[in-house]
C-alpha positions in Angstrom: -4.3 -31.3 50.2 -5.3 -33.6 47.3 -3.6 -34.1 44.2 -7.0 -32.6 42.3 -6.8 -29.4 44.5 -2.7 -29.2 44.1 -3.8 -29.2 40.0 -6.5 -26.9 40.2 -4.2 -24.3 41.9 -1.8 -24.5 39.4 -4.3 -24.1 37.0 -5.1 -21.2 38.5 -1.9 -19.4 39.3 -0.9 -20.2 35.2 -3.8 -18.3 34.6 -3.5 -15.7 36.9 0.3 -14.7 34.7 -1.2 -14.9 31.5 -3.9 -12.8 32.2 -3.6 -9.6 29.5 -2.3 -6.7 30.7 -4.0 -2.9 30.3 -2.2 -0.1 29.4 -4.7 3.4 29.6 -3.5 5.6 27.4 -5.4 9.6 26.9 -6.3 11.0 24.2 -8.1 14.3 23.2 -11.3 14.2 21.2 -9.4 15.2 17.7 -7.2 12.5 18.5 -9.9 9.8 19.6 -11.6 10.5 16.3 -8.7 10.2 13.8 -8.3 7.0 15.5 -11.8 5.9 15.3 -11.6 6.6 11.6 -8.6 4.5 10.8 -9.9 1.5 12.9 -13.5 1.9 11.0 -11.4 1.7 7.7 -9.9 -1.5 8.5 -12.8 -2.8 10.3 -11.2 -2.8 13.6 -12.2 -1.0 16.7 -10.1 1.9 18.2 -8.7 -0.5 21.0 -7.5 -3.0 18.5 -6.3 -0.7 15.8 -4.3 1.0 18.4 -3.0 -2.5 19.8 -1.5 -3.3 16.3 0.0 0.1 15.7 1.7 0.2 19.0 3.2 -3.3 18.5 4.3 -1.9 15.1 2.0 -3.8 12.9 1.9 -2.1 9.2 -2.1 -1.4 9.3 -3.5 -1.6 5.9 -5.1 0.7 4.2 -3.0 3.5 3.9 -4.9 5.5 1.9 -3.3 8.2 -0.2 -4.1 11.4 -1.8 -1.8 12.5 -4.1 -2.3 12.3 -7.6 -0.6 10.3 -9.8 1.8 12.3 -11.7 1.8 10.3 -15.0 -2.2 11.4 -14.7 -1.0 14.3 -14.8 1.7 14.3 -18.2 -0.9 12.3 -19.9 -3.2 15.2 -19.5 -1.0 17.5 -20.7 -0.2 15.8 -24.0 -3.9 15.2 -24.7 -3.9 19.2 -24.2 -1.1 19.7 -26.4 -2.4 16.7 -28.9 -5.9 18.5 -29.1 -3.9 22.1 -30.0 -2.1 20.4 -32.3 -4.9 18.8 -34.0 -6.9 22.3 -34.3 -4.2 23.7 -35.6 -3.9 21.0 -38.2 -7.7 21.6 -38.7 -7.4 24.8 -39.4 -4.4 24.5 -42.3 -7.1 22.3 -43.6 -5.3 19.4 -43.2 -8.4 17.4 -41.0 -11.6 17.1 -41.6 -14.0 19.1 -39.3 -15.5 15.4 -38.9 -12.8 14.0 -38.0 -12.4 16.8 -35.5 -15.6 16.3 -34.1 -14.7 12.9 -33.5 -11.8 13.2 -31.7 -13.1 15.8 -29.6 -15.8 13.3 -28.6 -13.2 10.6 -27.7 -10.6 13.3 -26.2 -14.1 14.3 -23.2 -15.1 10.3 -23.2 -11.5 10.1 -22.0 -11.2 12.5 -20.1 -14.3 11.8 -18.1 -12.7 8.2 -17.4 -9.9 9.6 -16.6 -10.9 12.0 -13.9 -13.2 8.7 -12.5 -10.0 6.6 -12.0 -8.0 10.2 -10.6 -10.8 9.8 -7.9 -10.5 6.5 -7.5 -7.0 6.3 -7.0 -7.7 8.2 -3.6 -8.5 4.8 -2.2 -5.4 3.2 -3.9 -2.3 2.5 -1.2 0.8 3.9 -3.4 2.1 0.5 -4.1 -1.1 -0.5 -6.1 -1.7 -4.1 -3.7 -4.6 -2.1 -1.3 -7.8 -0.8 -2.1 -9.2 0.4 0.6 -13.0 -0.4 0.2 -14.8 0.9 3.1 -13.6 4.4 2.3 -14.6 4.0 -1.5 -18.1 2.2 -0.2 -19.0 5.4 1.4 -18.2 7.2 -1.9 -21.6 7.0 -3.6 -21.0 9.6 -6.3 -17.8 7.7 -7.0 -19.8 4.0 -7.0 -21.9 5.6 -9.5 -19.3 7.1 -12.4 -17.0 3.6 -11.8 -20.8 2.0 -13.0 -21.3 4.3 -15.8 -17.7 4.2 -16.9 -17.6 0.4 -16.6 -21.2 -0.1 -18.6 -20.0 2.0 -20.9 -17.0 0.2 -21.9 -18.4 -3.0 -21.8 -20.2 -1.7 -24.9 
């Protein structure tokens, strides 16, 4: 044989052991479908997604549901501020206008605020990942961040 052929067979058998490998794994529709919607959120498809998670890659997003609970103690003391201030209204010690106002600010608020609860759905818990593609598909969501932010640009 020829040097050139001795090469090329080399070549060949190098390639032959670095070839990738297939591992078949089954899944049942339910299954196949949760991990079709994970790989869509991090623009991967199913095969790849599943690649990384088995080799123990953290996939980002994690998206995450629970609400913040400082959301939640903020409401409350705007509830218990807002009592408080009736209260003070009614003793006659505020002004209804200055009632009105605050009640005006307290719903402008609290209209912001339940935009950024919903948006915090797409928020990993750590505050570094957004997941996008989930909030992209959120067009009522797209709509109030608009509003909110056009109206505080004002």
């Amino acid at each position: 044989m020829s040097d050139y052929l001795v090469e090329e067979e080399l070549k060949m058998t190098n390639q032959s052991h670095r070839k990738a490998k297939t591992i078949n794994i089954n899944l049942t529709e339910e299954e196949y479908q949760k991990v079709k919607t994970l790989a869509e959120d991090r623009n991967l498809n199913p095969t790849a997604y599943t690649r990384l998670a088995a080799l123990g890659n953290r996939i980002r997003p994690t998206v995450v549901y629970p609400v913040d609970e400082r959301i939640n103690m903020l409401e409350r003391e705007n509830k218990d501020l807002k009592m408080q201030f009736k209260a003070d209204y009614d003793r006659g010690e505020v002004s209804k206008e200055d009632l009105e106002n605050l009640e005006e600010q307290y719903y402008e608020a609290a209209t912001y605020m339940a935009t950024f609860k919903r948006f915090l759905q797409y928020v990993n818990n750590d505050g570094e990942y957004i997941n996008l593609n989930g909030y992209k598909r959120d067009e009522e969501l797209k709509e109030e961040v608009r509003n909110a932010i056009q109206n505080l640009l004002r």
